[in-house]
N, C-alpha and C positions, 0 to 999 in steps of 0.2 A: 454593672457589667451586662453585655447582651452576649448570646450564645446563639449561631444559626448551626443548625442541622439542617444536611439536604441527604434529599432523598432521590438517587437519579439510575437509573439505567445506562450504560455506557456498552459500544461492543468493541473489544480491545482484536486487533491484528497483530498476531504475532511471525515475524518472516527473520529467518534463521539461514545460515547458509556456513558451508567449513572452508578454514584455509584450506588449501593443499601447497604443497612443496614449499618453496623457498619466497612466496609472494608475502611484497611489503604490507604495512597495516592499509599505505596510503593506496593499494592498488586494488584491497580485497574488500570487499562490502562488507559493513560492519552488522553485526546481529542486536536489534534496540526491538523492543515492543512496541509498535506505533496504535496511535487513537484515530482514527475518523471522523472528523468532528459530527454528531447526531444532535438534529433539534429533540431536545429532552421540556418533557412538563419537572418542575421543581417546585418540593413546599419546601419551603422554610419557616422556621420557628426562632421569633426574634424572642429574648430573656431578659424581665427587666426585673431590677430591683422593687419592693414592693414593700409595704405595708398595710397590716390587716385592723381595720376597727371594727367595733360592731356599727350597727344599722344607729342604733343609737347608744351613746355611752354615758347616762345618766349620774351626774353627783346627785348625790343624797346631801342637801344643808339642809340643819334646822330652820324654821322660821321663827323660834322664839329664845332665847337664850336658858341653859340648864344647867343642871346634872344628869351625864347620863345614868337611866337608872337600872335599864337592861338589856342587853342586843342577844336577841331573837338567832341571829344566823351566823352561817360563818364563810372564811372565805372560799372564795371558787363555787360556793352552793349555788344552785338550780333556784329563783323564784319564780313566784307568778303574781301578775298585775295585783294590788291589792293586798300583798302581805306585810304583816308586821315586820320591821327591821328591828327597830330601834326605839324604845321608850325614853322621856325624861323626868325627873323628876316634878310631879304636876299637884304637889298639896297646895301651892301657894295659885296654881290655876284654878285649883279648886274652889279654893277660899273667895277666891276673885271672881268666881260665877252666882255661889251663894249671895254675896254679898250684891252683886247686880239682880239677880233675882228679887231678895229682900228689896231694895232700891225700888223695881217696878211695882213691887207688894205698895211699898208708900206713896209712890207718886200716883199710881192708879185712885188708893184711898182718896186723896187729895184730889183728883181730877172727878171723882163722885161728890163731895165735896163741892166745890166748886162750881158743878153742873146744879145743884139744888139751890144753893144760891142764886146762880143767875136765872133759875125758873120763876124763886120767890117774886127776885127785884121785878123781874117781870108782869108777874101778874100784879104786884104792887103800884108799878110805872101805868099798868093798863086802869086802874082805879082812880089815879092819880096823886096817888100815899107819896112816891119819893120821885126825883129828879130826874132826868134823861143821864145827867150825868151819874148818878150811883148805877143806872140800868147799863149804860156803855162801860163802866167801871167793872162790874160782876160778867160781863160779857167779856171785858178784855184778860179777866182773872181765867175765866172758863179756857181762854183762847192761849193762855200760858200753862194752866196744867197739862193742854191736848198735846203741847209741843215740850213739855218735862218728859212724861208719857209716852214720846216716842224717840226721847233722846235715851230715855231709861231703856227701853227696848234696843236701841240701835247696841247700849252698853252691855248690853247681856248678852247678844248676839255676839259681840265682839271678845267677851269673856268666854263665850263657849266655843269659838274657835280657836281660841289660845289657848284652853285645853286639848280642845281636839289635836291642835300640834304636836301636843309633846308624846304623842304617837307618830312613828315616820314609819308610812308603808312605802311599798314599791310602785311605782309608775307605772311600770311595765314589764313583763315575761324578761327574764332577761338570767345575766349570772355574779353574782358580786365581786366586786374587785377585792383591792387590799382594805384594810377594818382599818384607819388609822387612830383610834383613840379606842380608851377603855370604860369599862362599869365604874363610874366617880369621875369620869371626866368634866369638866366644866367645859359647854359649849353653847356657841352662839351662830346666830344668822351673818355674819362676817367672815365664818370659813373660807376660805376661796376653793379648795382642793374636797369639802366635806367630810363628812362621816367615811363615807365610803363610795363607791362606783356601781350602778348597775349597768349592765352592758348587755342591752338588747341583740341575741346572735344567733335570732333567727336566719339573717342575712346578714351578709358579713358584708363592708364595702371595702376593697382593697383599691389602694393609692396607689399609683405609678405616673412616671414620666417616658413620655415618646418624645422622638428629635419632632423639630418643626417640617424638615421635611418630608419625613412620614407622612403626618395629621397636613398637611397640606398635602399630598398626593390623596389621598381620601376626599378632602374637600375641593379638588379640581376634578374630582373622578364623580361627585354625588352632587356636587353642586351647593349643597345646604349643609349645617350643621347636623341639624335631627336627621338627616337622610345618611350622613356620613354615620353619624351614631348607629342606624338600623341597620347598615348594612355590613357592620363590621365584622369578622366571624367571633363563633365560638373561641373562648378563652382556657385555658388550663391553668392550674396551678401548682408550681413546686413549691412543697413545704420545705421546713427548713432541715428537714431530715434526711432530704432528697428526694423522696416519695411525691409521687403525682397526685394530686385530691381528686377524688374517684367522682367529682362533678364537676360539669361545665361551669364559667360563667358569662357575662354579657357585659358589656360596655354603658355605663348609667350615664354617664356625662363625660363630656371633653368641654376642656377651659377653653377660653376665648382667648387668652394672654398666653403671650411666649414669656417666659423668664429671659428677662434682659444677661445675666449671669452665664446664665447653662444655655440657651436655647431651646428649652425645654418644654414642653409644655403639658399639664397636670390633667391624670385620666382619672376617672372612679369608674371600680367593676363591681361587678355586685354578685356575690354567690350566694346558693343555698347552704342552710346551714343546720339542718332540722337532727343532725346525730352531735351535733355541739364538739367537731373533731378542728374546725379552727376557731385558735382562741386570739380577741381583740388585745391590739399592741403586738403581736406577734410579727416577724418578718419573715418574705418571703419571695418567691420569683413564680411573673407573669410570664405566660408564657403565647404569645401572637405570633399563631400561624399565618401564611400569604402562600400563594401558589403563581411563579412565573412560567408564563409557559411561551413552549417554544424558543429556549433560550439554550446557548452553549457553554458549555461548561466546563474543566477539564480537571485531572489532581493536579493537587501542587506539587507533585513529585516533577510533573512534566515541566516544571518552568525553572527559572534561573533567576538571580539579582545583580542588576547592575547600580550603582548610586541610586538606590532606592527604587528602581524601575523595574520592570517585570518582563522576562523573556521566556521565548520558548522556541525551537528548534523546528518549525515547518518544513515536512519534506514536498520539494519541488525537481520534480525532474531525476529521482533519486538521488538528489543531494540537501543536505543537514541546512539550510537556511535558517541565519537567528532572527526571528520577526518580535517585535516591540508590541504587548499589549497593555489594555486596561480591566483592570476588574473593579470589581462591586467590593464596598471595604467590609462589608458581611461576608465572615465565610465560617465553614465547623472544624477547622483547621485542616481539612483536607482536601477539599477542595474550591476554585475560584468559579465567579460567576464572570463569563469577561466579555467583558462591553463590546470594545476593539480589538481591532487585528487578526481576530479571525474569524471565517464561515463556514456555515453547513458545509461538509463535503471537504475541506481542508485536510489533510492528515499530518500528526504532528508525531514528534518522542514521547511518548507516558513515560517513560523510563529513561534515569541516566544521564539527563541534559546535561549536568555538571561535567562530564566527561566529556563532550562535544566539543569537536571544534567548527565554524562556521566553514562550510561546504565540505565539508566530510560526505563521504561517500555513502550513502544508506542503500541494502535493496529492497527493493519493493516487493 
């Protein structure tokens, strides 16, 4: 749903006049409030449905499969970059670092080993004691411990990261979402939805749709994209309470793509968010002011309906004329913005149209 509000100054003529004696209605000027039509400046404020995320809205998955064995926080809590969320159960990581550690302890032995050996054969091959071939033999052994050696190494390294998993901190400053699992839960790197959500909300980015007409009038007016983006105004935002959020915000990006569906096409805003008063997934209404100016305007008290058509009673010559206009299909239910039909300096019925008949007598 969009909502415009306008904001307009109008100067209303009001001309009054009494029957006296026995004169018919058709003979006596009729008493109506009349408008003057005045070129008016107008802001309006288009309303759009919206949705709020954080900047970023992090899951939490394990990278190794467990038991959970502790969580640290709880929902809705405040973190910061680098805290503990979430432990798992890590005896069997443990074991599995020892036992790569040991591992390196041996293959290292081995690779000393192996390196005295092939010093031996050498100096031996240089006397002429034994063969080329025992000397490339104890050289190729040398050449296998060096590459155990750093396979043992790469596995240790590998063990001690899969310890270090079964601690889950936080990415990033952010607020935690819902905790879906508990202390003894059994968990793995296959979650899809994870542990839990951190939501970075510092800056909020809020989701909305504008018609293609719109964001095309922008981009016939600015020429570019980023130029349309820079020059868009300030944003507002209604929360879902009604309440107005007490900071601006800006326009981060407009799609490229209309939705073949809606006509629509998909805006990101971006607000400050440093008192943590909007919260991600939340819904809410955008609110895009525009300022027309020099335009005419009138209430819709002043106009009438015919098969869907819009009238209004123009006084000409002091008589009631019903003239045919158009308006703008934004309006704040009280008044139209209207294209056609009339001009500056026009004076028309604000009052009572309904009651008209076409050439009724008004005075001036």
């Amino acid at each position: 749903m969009r909502r415009i509000l306008i904001i307009i100054s109008m100067f209303f003529v009001v001309s009054c006049s009494s029957n006296s004696g026995n004169e018919t209605t058709e003979d006596v000027p009729q008493q109506y409030e009349l408008l003057t039509i005045q070129p008016v400046d107008i802001e309006l404020y288009s309303e759009y449905a919206a949705s709020i995320k954080g900047r970023q809205d992090i899951r939490i998955i394990p990278r190794i499969e467990g038991y959970l064995k502790a969580i640290y926080v709880k929902e809705g809590e405040k973190v910061t970059e680098g805290q503990l969320l979430f432990s798992l159960d890590d005896a069997a990581y443990r074991a599995a670092v020892q036992s790569a550690e040991a591992n390196v302890q041996q293959v290292a032995a081995a690779l000393d080993k192996a390196k005295l050996e092939f010093e031996g054969k050498k100096q031996l091959f240089d006397k002429q004691i034994v063969s080329n071939y025992e000397l490339t033999t104890a050289q190729s052994d040398l050449a296998v411990a060096n590459a155990n050696l750093s396979a043992a190494k790469a596995a240790l390294i590998s063990a001690r990261n899969e310890l270090s998993y079964t601690e889950l901190r936080s990415p990033s400053d952010g607020v935690i979402g819902r905790i879906r699992y508990r202390k003894g839960d059994f968990v793995n790197q296959s979650m899809q939805d994870g542990l839990t959500t951190v939501a970075d909300n510092r800056n909020m980015r809020v989701y909305f749709s504008m018609n293609e007409k719109t964001v095309a009038e922008y981009l016939f007016r600015y020429k570019t994209m980023d130029s349309a983006v820079a020059n868009m105004p300030e944003l507002k935002l209604r929360l879902s309470t009604g309440d107005v959020y007490n900071k601006n915000g800006r326009v981060e990006t407009i799609s490229g793509i209309v939705e073949e569906n809606t006509g629509a096409v998909s805006v990101c805003a971006i607000f400050d968010n440093d008192d943590g008063i909007l919260l991600s997934g939340s819904t809410c209404k955008i609110i895009v002011p525009a300022v027309k100016k020099h335009v005419v305007a009138i209430p819709q008290e002043a106009t009438y309906e015919i098969q869907n058509k819009l009238f209004v009673y123009k006084v000409n010559d002091g008589k009631a004329v019903s003239t045919l206009i158009e308006v703008e299909s934004l309006n704040d239910g009280k008044h139209y913005i209207v294209t056609s039909g009339l001009s500056f300096g026009d004076v028309i019925i604000a009052k009572g149209a309904s009651f008209l008949v076409d050439g009724e007598t008004i005075q001036n």
